[in-house]
C-alpha positions as CSV (number, residue, x, y, z in Angstrom):
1,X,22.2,43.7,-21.7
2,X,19.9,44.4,-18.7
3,X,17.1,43.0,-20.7
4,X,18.6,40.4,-21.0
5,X,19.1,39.7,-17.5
6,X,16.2,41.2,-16.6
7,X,14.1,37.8,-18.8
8,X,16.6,35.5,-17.5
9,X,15.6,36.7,-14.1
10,X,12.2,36.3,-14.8
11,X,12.6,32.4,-16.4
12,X,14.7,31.3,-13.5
13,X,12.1,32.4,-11.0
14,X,9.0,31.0,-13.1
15,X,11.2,27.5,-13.3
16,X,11.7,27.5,-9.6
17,X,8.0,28.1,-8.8
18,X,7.0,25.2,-11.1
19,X,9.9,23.2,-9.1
20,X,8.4,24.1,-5.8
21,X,4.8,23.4,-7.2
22,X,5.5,19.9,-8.1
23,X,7.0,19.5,-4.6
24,X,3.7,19.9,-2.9
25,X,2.3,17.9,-5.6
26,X,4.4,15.3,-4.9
27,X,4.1,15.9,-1.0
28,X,0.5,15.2,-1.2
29,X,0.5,13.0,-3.4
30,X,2.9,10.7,-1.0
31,X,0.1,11.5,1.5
32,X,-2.6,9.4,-0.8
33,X,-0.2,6.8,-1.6
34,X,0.5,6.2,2.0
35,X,-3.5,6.0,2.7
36,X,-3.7,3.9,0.1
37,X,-1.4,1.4,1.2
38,X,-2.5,1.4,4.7
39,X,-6.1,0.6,3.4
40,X,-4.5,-2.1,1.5
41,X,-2.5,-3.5,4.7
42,X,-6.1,-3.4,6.7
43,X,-7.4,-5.2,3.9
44,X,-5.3,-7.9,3.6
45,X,-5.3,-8.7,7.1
46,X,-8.7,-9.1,7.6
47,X,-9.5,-10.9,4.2
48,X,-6.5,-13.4,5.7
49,X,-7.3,-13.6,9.3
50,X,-11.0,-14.9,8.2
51,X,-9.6,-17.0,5.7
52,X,-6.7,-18.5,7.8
53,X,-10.4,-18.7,10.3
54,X,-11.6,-21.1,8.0
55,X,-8.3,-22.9,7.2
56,X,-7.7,-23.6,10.9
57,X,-11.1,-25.3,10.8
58,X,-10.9,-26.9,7.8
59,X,-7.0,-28.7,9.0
60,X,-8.6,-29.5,12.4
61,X,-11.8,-30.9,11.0
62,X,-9.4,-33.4,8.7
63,X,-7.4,-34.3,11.6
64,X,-10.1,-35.7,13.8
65,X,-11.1,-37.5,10.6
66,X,-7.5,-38.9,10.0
67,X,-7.3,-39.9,13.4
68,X,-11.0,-41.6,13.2
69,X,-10.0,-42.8,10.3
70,X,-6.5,-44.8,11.2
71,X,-8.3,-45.8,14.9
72,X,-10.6,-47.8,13.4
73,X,-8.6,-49.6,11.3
74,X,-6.9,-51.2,14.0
């Protein structure tokens, strides 16, 4: 019977190591995923602040032609 409870003893402890290793795994791997997304964030803000740029551009070139446009057809 010690034996016994002796291996148990043994499993548990083995289990709960695994249990604490995947812990840190998962701590760091929260880490990467939170780089990650942060690079991502950067990203998309300064693909869309030169895009919206050129869109601001783009609407104010179309307005002075709409209003040259409806002028001169007066």
């Amino acid at each position: 019977m010690a034996q016994a409870r002796t291996m148990e003893y043994q499993i548990t402890r083995q289990l709960l190591r695994r249990r604490e290793g995947r812990g840190r795994a998962r701590g760091a791997r929260l880490g990467v995923e939170r780089l990650i997304s942060g690079v991502a964030v950067v990203a998309a803000v300064v693909v869309l602040g030169s895009v919206f740029q050129e869109l601001l551009w783009a609407l104010l070139a179309g307005a002075v032609v709409l209003t040259l446009g409806t002028n001169s057809a007066r």
